[in-house]
N, C-alpha and C positions, 0 to 999 in steps of 0.2 A: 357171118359178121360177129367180129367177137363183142363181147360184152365189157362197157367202160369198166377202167378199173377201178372207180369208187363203188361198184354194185357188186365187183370179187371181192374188195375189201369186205363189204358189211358181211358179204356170207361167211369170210373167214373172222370177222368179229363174232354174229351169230355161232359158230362153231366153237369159237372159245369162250364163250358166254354159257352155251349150253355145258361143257366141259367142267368150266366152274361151278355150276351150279349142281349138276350130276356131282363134282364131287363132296358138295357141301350140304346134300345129301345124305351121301354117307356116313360124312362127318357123325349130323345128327341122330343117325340110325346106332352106330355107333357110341353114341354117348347114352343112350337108350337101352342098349343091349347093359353097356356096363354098370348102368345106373339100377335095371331090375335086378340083375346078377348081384350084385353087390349087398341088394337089401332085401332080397326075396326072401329071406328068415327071421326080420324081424315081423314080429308075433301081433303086437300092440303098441302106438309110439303116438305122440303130441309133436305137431308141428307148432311153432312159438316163434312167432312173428314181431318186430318191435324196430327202434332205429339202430344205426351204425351209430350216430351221431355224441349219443350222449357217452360220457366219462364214466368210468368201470367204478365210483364212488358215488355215483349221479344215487337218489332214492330210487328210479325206474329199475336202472339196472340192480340193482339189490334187491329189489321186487323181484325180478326175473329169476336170479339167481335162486332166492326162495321158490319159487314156484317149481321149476324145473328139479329143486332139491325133492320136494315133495313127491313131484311125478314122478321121479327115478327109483326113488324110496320105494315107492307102492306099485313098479314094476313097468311101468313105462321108458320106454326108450323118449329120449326125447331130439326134437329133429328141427335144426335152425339153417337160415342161409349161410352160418360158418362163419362170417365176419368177425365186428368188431361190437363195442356198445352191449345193446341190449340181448344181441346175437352171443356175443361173447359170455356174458354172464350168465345165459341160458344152460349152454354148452358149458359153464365150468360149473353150475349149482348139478347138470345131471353126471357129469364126469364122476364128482366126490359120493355122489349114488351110487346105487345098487346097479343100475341099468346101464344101456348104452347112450352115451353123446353122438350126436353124429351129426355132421356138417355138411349140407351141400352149396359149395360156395362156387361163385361166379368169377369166370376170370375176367378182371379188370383192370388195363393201363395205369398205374398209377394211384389205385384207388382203395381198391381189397385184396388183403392179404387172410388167409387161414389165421384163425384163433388157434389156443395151442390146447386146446379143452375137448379135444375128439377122438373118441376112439373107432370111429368110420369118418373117413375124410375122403368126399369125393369131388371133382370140381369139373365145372359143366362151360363151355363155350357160351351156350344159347340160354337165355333168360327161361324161353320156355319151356325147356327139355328141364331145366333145374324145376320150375313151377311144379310142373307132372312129380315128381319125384316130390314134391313137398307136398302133395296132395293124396296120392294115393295110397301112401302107406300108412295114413293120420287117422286115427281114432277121436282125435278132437283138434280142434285150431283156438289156441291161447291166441289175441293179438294184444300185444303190449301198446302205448302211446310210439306213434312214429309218424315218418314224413310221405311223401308222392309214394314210392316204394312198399309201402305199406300197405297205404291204401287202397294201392295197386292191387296188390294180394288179398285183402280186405275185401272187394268187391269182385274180384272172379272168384272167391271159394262162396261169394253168397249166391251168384251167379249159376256157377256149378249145384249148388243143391240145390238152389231155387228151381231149377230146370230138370233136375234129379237126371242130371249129368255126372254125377257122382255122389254115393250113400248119403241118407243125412244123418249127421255129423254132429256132437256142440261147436258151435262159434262162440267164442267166449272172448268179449271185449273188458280187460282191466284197466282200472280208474274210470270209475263213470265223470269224474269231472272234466277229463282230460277228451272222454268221447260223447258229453250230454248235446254238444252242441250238433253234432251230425247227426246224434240219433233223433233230435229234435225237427231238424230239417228233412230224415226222412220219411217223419210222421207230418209235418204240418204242409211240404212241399210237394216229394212224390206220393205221398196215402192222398194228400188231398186231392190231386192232379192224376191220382186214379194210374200210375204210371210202375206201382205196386201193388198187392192185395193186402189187405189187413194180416192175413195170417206170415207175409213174408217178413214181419215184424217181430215173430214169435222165434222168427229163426237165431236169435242172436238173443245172450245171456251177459247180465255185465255184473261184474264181480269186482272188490275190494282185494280182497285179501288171497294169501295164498292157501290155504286151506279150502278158498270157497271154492276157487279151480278148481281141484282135484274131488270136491264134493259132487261138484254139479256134474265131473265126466261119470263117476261113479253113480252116482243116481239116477244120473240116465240110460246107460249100462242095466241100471237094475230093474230099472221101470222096462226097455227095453225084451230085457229075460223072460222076464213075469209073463208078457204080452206075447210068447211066442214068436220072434220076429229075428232075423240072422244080424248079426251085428259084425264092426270090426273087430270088438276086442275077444 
C-alpha cells in the first residue's frame, strides 16, 4: 500500500531541509577557515567595541579615534566590527598608526556597509563566526558607550572569562558616566542576588581617558610577566 502523498512530501521537505542546512554549514566552516587564515599573524591586537550610531564629529567617536591612535602607536593592531560611528573612528585613529586596522564586519540588508579605515577587511555572514574572531585574537577589549549590540558583546566577553572560556583578558569600559549605572546595577542587583561572585566585579576596568586605556593594558601585561604566567601579548 503506498504511502499518502502528504507523508512523501514531508520526506522530500525533510531532505531539502537537511540539504540546506548541510550546506550552511559549510557556509560557516568556511567563514572560519577564512577568518583564522586571515589573522593567524597577528601578534597582539585590541578589539574596540562602541555604537554604529553616533556622527564621526560626536565626542565618543573622537574618543575612540584617540584611543585606537594610541594603541596602534604602541603596537597594537586594533580590531572593530568595521562599521560606521564609533567602529569607524576606531579603525581610522589605528589606520593613521603604526599598526594594523582591521575590520570584521557583518553583512547586513541595508544597514552596514565597510569603513574605509582598514587595512584587513573581512566580512562574515553569521554574527557569531564574526564574535569568535573579535575575541580570540584580543589581548584586551576596550568597550566604548553603545546600544543592544554592545551590550551584547559586553556581556559574552564577561561571560567567556568569567567561565575561563577564554584567557583573562582587561575589559576596559570608557566613560564611567555613560556605564555608572549598569555597573551599579550589577553590584546592588546581581552581587546582591548572589547571581555573581564579588570577585567577577574585579573583571572589568573603567577609564577616562585615552592614555588610561593603553596604561591599564600595559600594566597588566607587566604585572602579568613579573608573575610568571603566559599571556596574549
Amino acid at each position: 500500500m503506498s504511502e499518502p502523498k502528504s507523508a512523501s512530501f514531508t520526506r522530500q521537505e525533510k531532505l531539502l531541509n537537511l540539504r540546506q542546512e548541510s550546506s550552511r554549514v559549510f557556509q560557516i566552516m568556511v567563514e572560519f577557515v577564512k577568518g583564522f587564515k586571515q589573522l593567524s599573524n597577528i601578534r597582539q591586537s585590541v578589539s574596540l567595541f562602541g555604537s554604529a550610531r553616533f556622527p564621526a564629529d560626536h565626542p565618543y567617536c573622537l574618543l575612540a579615534e584617540q584611543i585606537a591612535r594610541e594603541l596602534s602607536d604602541a603596537g597594537y593592531s586594533v580590531m572593530t566590527g568595521g562599521g560606521p560611528g564609533i567602529m569607524e573612528a576606531a579603525n581610522k585613529g589605528a589606520f593613521a598608526g603604526r599598526s594594523q586596522s582591521i575590520g570584521i564586519n557583518i553583512i547586513l540588508p541595508h544597514e552596514q556597509s565597510a569603513n574605509q579605515y582598514q587595512d584587513i577587511s573581512l566580512n562574515f555572514k553569521h554574527f557569531f563566526v564574526r564574535k569568535v574572531m573579535l575575541v580570540k585574537y584580543a589581548s584586551a577589549y576596550v568597550i566604548l558607550p553603545g546600544g543592544f549590540g554592545t551590550l551584547d558583546e559586553l556581556s559574552e566577553i564577561l561571560t567567556l572569562v568569567q567561565t575561563s572560556k577564554t584567557q583573562k583578558v582587561p575589559v576596559i569600559l570608557v566613560q564611567k558616566a555613560f556605564w555608572q549605572g549598569l555597573l551599579n546595577w550589577f553590584k546592588d542587583r546581581l552581587l546582591a542576588d548572589d547571581t555573581i561572585s564579588p570577585e567577577d566585579l574585579n573583571l572589568i576596568t573603567v577609564v577616562e581617558k585615552p592614555k588610561e586605556v593603553l596604561d591599564t593594558i600595559l600594566n597588566y601585561y607587566k604585572k602579568r610577566n613579573s608573575e610568571g604566567q603566559n599571556d596574549k601579548c
